[in-house]
C-alpha positions in Angstrom: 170.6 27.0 -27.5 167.5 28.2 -26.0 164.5 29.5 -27.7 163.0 32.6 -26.9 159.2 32.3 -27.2 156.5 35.1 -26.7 153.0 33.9 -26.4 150.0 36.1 -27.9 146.9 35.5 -26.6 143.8 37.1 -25.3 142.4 34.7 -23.6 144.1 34.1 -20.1 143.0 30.8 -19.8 144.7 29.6 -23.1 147.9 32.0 -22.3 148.0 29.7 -18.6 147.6 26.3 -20.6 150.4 27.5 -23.5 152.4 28.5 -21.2 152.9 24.9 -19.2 153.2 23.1 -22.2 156.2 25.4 -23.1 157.7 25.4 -20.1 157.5 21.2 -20.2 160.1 22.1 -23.5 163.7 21.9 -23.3 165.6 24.9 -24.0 163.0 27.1 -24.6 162.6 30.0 -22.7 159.5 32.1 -22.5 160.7 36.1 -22.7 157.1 37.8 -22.5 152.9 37.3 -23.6 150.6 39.2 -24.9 146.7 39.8 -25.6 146.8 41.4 -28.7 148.8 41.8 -31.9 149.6 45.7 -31.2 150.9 44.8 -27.7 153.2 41.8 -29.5 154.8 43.9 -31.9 155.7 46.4 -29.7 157.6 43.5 -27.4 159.8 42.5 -30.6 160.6 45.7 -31.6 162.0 46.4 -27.7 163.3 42.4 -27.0 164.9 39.6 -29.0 162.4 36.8 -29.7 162.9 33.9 -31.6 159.5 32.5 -32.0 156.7 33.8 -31.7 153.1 31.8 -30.7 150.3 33.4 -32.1 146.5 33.2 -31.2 144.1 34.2 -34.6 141.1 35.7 -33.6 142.4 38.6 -31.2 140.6 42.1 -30.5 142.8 45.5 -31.7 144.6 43.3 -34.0 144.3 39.6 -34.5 147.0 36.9 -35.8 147.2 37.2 -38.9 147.3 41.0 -39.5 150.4 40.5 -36.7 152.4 38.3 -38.4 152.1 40.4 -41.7 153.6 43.6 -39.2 156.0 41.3 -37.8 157.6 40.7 -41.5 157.9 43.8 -41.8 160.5 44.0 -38.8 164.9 43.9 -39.7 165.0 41.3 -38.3 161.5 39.5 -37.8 161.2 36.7 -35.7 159.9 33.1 -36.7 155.9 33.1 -35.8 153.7 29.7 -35.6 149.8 30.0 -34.8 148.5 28.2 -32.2 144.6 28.4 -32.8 141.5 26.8 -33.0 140.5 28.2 -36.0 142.0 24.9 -38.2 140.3 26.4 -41.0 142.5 29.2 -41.4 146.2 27.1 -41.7 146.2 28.2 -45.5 146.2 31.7 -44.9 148.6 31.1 -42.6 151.1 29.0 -44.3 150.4 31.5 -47.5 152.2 34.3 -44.9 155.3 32.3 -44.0 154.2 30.8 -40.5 156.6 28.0 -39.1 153.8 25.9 -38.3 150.1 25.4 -37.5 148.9 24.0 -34.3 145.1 23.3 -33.6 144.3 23.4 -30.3 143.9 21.4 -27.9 147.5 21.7 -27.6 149.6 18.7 -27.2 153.1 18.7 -26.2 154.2 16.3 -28.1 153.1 18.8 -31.1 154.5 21.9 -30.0 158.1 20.1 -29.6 158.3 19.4 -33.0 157.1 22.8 -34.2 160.2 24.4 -31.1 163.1 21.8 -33.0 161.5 23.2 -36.8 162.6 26.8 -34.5 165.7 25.3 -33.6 167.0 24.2 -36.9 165.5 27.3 -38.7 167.7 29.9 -36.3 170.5 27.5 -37.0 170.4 27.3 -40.4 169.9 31.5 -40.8 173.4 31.9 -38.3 174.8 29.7 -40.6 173.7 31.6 -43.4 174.8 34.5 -42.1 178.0 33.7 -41.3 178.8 32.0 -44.4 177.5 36.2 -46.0 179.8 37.1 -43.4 182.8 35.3 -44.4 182.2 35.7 -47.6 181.8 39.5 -47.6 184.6 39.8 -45.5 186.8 37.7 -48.1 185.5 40.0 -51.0 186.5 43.2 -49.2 190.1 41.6 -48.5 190.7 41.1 -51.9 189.4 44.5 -52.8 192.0 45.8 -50.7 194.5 43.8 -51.4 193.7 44.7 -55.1 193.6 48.4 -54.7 197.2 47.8 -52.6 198.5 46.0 -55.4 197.2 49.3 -57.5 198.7 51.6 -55.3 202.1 49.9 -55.8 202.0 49.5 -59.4 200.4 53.1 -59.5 204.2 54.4 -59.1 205.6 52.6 -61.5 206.3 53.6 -64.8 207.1 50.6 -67.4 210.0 51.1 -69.9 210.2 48.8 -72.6 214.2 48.0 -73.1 216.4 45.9 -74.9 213.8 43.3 -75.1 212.7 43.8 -71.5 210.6 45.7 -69.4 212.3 48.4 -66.6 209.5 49.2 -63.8 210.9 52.6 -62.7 209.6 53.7 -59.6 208.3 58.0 -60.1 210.0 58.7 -57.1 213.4 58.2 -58.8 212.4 59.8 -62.0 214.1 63.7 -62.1 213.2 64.9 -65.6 212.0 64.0 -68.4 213.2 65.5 -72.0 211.3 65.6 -75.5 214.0 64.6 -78.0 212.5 63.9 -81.4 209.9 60.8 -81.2 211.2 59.6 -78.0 211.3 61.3 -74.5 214.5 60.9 -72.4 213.7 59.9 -68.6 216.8 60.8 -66.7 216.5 58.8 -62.9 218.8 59.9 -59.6 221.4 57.7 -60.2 222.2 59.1 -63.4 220.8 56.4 -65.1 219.0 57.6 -68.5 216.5 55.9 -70.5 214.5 56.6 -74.1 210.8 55.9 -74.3 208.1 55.6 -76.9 206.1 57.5 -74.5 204.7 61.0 -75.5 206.0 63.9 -72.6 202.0 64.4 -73.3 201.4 60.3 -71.9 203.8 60.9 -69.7 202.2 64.1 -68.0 199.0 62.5 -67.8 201.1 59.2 -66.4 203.0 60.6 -63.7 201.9 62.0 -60.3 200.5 65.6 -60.3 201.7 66.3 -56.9 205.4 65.8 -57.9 206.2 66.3 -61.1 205.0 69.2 -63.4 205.8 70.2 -67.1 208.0 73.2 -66.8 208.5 73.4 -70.3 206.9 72.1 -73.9 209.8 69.7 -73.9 210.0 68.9 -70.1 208.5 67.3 -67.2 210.5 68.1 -64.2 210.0 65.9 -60.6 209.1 69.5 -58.0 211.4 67.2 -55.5 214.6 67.6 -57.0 214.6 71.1 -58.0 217.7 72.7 -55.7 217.3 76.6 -57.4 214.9 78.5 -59.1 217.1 81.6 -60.7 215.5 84.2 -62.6 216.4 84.9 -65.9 215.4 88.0 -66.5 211.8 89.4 -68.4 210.0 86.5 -66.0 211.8 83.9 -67.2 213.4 81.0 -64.8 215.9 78.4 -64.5 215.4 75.3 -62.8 218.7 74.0 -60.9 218.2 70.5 -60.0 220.0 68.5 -57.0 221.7 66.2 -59.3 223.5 68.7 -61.2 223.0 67.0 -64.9 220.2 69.6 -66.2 219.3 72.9 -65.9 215.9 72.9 -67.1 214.1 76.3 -68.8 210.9 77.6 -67.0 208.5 78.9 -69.6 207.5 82.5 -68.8 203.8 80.8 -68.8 204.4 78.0 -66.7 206.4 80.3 -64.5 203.2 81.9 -62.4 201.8 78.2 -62.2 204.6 76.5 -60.9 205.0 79.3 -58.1 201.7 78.7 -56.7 202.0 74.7 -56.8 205.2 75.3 -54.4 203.6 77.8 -52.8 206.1 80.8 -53.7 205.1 84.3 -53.0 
């Protein structure tokens, strides 16, 4: 990999000697300078730099006011000072810089502050992958979790001769209030008694398709083959199966015309 390096300095002589030493550096590559803070920030918020090198005492804003702004950015770049102002390194560390160079500059130095780079950029795309991965996995078992809803979601459990029947809604036709249990009648023609309350059971079972046409029944909308009138604004409900004709309460009557969109 190959750093990307953005020297800040306003002296042109020091930007000139920087600027060979660098270049002496494998994989480094130097994207842009500067001779002054304002004109540096202004470079990372426009280009990707990886490290920045960073002169102290600048004019219109000097180092350390700079690498405040700069960790301030998304997604700030690393920043060493390169200075020789050696009384200043606590200030500097105290803000986070990578390193502290005094100059003269040596080579030698420098290297070892561009590998601290190196490993540094490494170790936050590793991080960031691992967030990544992880994040990714956490949303893939949310989905799969809110799939696994969406299938049980349909189904209604009916405890049975010491088992449990999942009955899927879809297959559900009526269901019948008889006593302390409620009668589930399912397309085949198979019937079943619940502990359920039809009141459980409303709350239960999908709006869209099924809708309680009656104090003692809930009725699935998808098999209803006739709706007859029964005179004074009463109704019958002919379902498709042909085992019940269900009573449409003169109350429910208006409200089950405008769920099926009836004129």
């Amino acid at each position: 990999m190959s750093v990307k390096v953005l020297i800040v300095d306003d002296d042109e002589r020091e930007r000139i000697v920087l600027r060979y030493v660098v270049e002496q550096i494998k994989d480094v590559t130097i994207v842009g300078e500067a001779v002054h803070g304002l004109e540096a920030l202004m470079f990372c918020q426009e280009k990707k730099v990886d490290l920045v090198l960073l002169d102290i005492a600048m004019p219109e804003m000097g180092g350390l006011e700079t690498a405040r702004k700069l960790k301030e950015m998304k997604e700030p770049p690393l920043f060493a000072f390169v200075t020789a102002r050696r009384e200043m390194a606590v200030d500097a560390y105290d803000l986070g810089a990578l390193d502290f160079i005094v100059k003269p500059i040596e080579q030698q130095r420098l290297e070892k502050t561009i590998e601290r780079a190196k490993e540094r950029i490494v170790h936050k795309s590793y991080v960031e992958e691992i967030v990544r991965d992880r994040l990714k996995e956490r949303i893939d078992f949310m989905l799969q979790r809110y799939k696994n809803y969406e299938v049980f979601s349909n189904k209604l459990p009916i405890r049975e001769k010491g088992k449990i029947v999942l009955l899927n809604q879809d297959d559900i036709v009526y269901c019948e209030s008889q006593g302390k249990k409620v009668f589930i009648c399912t397309k085949d023609g198979t019937g079943y008694l619940s502990n359920y309350t039809l009141n459980e059971l409303e709350s239960r079972l999908d709006h869209t398709n099924f809708f309680r046409a009656h104090q003692a029944f809930i009725v699935n909308l998808n098999y209803i083959k006739e709706i007859v009138n029964f005179g004074e604004g009463s109704y019958i409900l002919h379902l498709n199966n042909g085992a019940k004709n269900i009573i449409l309460s003169r109350s429910r009557a208006k409200q089950l015309r405008q769920k099926m969109g009836i004129q």
